[in-house]
PALORO-793587 format. One record per residue (C-alpha): residue number from 1; residue in one letter; chain; z, x, y negated. Coordinates in Angstrom, 3 decimals. Layout:
<atoms>
ATOM   resi   resn   chain         c3         c1         c2
ATOM    NUM      A       A          Z          X          Y
...
</atoms>
This chain:
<atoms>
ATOM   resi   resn   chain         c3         c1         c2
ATOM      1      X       A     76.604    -17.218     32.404
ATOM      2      X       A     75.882    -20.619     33.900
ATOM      3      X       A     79.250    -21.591     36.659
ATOM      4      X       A     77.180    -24.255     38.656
ATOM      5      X       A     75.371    -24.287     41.799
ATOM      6      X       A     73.214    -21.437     41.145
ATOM      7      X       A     76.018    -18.951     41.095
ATOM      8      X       A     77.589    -16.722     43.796
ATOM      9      X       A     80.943    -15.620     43.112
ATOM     10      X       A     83.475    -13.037     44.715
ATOM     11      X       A     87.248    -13.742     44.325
ATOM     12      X       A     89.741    -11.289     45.536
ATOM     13      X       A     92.626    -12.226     46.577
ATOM     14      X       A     91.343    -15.480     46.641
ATOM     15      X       A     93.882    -17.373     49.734
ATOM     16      X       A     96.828    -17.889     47.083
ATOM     17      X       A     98.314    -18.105     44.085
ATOM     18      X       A     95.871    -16.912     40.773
ATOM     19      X       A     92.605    -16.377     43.185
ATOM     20      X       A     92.661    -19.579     44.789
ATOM     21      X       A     93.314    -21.198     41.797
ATOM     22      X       A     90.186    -19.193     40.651
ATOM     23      X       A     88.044    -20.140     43.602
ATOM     24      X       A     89.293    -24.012     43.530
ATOM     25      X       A     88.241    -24.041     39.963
ATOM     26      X       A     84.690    -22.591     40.728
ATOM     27      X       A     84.273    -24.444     43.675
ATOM     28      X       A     84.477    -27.541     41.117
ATOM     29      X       A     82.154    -26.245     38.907
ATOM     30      X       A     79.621    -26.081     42.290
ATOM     31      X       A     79.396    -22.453     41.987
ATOM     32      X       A     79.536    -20.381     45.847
ATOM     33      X       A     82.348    -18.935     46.416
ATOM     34      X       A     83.300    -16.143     49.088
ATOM     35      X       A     87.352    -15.784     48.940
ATOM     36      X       A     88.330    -11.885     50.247
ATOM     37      X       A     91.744    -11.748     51.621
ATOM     38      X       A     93.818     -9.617     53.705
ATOM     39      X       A     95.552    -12.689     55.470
ATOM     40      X       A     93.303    -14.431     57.790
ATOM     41      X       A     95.246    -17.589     58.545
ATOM     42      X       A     95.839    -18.113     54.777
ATOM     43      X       A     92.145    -17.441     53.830
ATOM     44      X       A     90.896    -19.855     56.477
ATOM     45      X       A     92.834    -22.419     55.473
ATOM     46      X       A     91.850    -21.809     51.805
ATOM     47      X       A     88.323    -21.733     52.902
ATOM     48      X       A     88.811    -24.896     54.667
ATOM     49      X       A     90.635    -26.721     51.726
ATOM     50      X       A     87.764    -25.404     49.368
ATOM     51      X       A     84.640    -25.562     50.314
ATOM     52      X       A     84.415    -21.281     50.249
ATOM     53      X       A     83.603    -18.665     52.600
ATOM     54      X       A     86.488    -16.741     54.190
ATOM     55      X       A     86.160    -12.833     54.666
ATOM     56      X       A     88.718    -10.703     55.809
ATOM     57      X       A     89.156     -7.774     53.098
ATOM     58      X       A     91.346     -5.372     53.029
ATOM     59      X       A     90.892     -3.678     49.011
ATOM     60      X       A     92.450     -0.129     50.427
ATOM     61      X       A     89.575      0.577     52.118
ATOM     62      X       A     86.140      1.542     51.798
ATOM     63      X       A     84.756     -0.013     55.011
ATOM     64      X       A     86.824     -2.877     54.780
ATOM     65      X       A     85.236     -3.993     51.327
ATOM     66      X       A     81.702     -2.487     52.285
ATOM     67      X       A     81.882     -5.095     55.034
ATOM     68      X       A     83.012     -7.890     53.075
ATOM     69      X       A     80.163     -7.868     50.468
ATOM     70      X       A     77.886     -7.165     53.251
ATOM     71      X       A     78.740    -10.474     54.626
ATOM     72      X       A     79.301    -12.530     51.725
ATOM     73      X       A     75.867    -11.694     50.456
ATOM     74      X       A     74.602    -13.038     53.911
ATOM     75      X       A     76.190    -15.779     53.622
ATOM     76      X       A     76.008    -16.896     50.306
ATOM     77      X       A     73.723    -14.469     48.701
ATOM     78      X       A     74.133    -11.932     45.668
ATOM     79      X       A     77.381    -12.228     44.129
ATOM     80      X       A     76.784    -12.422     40.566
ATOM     81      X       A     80.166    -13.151     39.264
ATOM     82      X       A     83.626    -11.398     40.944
ATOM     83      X       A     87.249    -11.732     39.813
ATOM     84      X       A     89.749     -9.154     41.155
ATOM     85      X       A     92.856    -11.096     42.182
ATOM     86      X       A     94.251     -8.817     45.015
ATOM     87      X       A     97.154     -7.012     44.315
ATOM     88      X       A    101.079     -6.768     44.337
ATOM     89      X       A    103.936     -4.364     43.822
ATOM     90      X       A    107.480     -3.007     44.280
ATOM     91      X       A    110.694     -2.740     42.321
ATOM     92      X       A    112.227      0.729     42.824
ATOM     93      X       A    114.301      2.648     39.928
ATOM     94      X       A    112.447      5.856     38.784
ATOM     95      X       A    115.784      7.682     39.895
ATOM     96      X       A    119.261      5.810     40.742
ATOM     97      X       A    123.263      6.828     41.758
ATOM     98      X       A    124.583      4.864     43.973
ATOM     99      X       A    127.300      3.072     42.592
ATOM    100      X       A    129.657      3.562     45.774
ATOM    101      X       A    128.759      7.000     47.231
ATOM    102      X       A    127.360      8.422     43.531
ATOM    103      X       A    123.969      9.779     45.695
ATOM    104      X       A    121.325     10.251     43.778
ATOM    105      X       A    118.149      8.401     44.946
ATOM    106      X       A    114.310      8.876     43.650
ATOM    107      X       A    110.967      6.691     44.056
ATOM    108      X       A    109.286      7.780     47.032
ATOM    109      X       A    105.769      8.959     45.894
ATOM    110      X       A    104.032      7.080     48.585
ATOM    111      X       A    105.270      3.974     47.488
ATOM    112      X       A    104.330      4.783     43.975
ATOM    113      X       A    100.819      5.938     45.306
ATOM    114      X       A    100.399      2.344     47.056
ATOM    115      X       A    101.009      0.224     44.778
ATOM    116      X       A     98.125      2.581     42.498
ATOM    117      X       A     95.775      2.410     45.713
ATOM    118      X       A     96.564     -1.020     45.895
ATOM    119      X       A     95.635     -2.962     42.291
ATOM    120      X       A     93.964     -0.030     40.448
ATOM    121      X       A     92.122      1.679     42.974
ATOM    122      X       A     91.690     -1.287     45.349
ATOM    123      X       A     90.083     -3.236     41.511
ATOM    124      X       A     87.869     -0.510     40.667
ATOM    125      X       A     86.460     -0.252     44.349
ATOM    126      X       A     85.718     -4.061     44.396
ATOM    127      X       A     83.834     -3.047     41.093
ATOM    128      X       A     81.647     -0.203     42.268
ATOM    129      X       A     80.603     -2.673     45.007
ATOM    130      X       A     79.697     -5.368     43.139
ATOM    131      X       A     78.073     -3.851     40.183
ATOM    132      X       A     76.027     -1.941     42.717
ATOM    133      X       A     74.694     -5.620     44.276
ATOM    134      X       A     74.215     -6.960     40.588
ATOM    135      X       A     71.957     -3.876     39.535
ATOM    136      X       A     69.625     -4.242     42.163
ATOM    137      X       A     68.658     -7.708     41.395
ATOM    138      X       A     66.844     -9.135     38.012
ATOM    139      X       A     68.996    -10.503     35.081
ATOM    140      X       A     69.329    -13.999     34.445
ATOM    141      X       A     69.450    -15.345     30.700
ATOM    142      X       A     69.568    -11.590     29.935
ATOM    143      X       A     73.078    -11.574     32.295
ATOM    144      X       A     73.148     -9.582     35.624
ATOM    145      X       A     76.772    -10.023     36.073
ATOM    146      X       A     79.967    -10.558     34.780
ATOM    147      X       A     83.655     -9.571     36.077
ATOM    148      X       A     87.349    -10.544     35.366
ATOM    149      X       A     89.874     -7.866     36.482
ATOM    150      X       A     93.974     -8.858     36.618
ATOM    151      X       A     96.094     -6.576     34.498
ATOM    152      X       A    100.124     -7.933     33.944
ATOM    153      X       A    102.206     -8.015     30.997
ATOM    154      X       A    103.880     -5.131     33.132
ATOM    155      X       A    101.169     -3.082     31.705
ATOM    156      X       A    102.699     -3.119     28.200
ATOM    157      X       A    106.288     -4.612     28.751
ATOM    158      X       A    107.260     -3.090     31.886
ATOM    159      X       A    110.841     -3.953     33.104
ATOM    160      X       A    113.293     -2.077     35.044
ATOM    161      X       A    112.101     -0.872     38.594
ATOM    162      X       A    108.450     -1.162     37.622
ATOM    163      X       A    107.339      1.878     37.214
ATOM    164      X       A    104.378      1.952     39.743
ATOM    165      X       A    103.250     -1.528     38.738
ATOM    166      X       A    103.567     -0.969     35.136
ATOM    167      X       A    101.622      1.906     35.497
ATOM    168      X       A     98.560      0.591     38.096
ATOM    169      X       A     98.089     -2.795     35.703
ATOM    170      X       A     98.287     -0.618     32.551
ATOM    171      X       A     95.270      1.472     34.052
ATOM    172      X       A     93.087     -1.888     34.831
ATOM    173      X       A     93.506     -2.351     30.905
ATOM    174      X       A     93.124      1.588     30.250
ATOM    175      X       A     89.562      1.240     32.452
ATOM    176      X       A     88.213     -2.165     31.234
ATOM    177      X       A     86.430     -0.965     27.906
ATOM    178      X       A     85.138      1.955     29.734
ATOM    179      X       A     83.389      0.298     32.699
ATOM    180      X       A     82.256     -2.380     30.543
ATOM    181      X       A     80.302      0.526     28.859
ATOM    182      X       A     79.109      1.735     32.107
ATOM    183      X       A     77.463     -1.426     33.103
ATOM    184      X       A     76.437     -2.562     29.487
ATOM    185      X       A     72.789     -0.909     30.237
ATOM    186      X       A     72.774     -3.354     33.454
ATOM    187      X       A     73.817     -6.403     31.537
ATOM    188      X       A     77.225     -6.748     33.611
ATOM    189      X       A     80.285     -7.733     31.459
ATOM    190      X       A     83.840     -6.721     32.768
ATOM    191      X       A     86.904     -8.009     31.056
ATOM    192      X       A     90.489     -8.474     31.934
ATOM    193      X       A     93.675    -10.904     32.013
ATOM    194      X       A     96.695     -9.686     31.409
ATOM    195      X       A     99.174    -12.273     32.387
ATOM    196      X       A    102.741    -13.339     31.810
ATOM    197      X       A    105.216    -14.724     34.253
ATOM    198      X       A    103.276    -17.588     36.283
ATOM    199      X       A    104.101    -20.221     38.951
ATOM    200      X       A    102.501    -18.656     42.302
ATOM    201      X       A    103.256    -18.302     45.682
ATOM    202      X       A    105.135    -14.826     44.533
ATOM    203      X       A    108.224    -16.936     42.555
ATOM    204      X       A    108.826    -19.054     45.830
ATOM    205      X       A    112.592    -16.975     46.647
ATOM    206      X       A    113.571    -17.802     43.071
ATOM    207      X       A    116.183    -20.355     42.456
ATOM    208      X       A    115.586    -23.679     39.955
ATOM    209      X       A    117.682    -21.824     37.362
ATOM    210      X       A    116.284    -18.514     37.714
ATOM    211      X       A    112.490    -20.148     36.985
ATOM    212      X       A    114.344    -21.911     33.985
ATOM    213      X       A    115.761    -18.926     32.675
ATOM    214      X       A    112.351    -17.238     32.978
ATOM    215      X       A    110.499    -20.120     31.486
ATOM    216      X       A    112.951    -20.318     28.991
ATOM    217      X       A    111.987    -16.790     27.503
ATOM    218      X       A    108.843    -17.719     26.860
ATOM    219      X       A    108.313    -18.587     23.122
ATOM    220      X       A    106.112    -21.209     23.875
ATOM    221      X       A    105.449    -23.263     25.856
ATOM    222      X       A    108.815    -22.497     27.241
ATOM    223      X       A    107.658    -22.855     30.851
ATOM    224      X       A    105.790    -20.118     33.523
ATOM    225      X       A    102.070    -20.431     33.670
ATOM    226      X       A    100.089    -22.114     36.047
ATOM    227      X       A     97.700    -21.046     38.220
ATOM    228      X       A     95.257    -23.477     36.946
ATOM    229      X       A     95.523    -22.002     33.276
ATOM    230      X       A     94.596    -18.385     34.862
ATOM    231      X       A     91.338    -19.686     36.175
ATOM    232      X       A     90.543    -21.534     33.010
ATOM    233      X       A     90.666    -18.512     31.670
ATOM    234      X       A     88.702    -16.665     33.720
ATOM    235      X       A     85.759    -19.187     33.906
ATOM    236      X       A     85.932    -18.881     30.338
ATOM    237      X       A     85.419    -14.878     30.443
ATOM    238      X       A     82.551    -15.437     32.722
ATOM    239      X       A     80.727    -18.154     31.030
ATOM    240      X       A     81.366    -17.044     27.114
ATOM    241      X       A     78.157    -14.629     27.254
ATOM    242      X       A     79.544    -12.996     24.318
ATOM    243      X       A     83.179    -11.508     25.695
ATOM    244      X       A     82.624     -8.037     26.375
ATOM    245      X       A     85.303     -4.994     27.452
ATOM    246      X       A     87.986     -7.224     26.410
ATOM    247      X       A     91.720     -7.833     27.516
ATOM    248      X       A     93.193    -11.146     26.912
ATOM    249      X       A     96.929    -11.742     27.058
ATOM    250      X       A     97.867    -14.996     28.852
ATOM    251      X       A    101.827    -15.217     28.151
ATOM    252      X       A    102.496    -17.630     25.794
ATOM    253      X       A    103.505    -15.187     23.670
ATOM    254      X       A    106.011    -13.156     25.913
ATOM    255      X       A    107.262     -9.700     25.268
ATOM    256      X       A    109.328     -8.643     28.186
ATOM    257      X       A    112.842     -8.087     28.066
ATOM    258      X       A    113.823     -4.564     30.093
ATOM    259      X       A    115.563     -6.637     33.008
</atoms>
């Protein structure tokens, strides 16, 4: 699939870090972009910086998405590309005893549920949207679509505390092939990134030597990612014609360590 002028494009979670990497890298390519974020003033100002649409999204619900592609489409026309950056997570033990008192302490369920509802529901509901808007219009070059979802090295190499997020980015890898099946009549390809530990918005609390420690257990390059590599990489998965129900690793060779 062509990235130029004649292509729409969705990014979720497009105001920071991996997505607006994403959306500055299409944007450079000429393609239309529409960024859907929850945070207003950050998509604005992304929107404003790139050259993209802003519209306020909120991936937990129905309506909120519904309304989203509804407007992007107005404004920019049939998405035929999207890239699911939105998500996030927690760190909470599976069960812990307070070292003091010796109380015994579990994961709340809701939080485990949200962080689900948040990247893998929240992902496949972006999906179901856009491979809904592909199908109805005519393929191009034999392509109707094409999609990059965001899995995590979590999914595999969970540490310590990551329980929900191990499991919500291990079921964007679990539902990749499957979808990709799905839509494989409709001539929409869906593939995913699984990445390692990368320089965004989300490392900002941690200290020079803590990002140096981190970089440093990377085999190489011994360094985090960047942002820019991630969209690279996801151009790549859109425009390679030939990249089908695939997960890619971007880690630079990372297994993660328990803590």
């Amino acid at each position: 699939m062509k990235v130029d002028s004649s292509l729409a494009a969705v990014v979720t979670g497009g105001a920071s870090g991996l997505g607006l990497a994403t959306v500055k890298a299409m944007r450079a390519a000429g393609a239309n972009v529409a960024i859907f974020d929850k945070n207003e003033e950050t998509g604005e100002r992304a929107a404003a910086e790139t050259g993209a649409l802003f519209f306020h999204c909120d991936v937990l619900s129905d309506s909120s998405v519904d309304e989203a592609f509804e407007k992007a489409r107005s404004g920019q026309g049939q998405e035929r590309a999207l890239v699911c950056c939105a998500g996030g997570g927690n760190a909470i033990p599976t069960a812990r005893r307070d070292k003091m008192t010796g109380e015994i302490n579990i994961f709340p369920s809701d939080k485990f549920e949200w962080v689900l509802q948040l990247n893998t529901v929240g992902t496949f509901r972006c999906i179901t949207r856009a491979a809904a808007g592909m199908m109805e219009h005519e393929a191009i070059d034999g392509e109707r679509g094409a999609m990059v979802n965001t899995s995590s090295a979590a999914a595999t190499e969970g540490q310590m505390g990551q329980a929900a997020y191990s499991a919500a980015k291990a079921a964007i890898v679990g539902m990749t092939l499957t979808i990709a099946r799905d839509l494989s009549r409709e001539g929409i390809r869906v593939n995913t990134i699984q990445p390692g530990i990368f320089d965004t918005p989300a490392m900002a609390r941690a200290t020079p030597q803590m990002l140096e420690a981190l970089g440093g257990m990377v085999p190489f390059p011994k360094r985090l990612g960047s942002a820019g590599e991630y969209a690279s990489m996801a151009l790549e998965l859109i425009r390679n014609g030939y990249v089908n129900g695939e997960t890619v690793r971007l880690d630079g060779a990372i297994r993660m360590q328990p803590r």
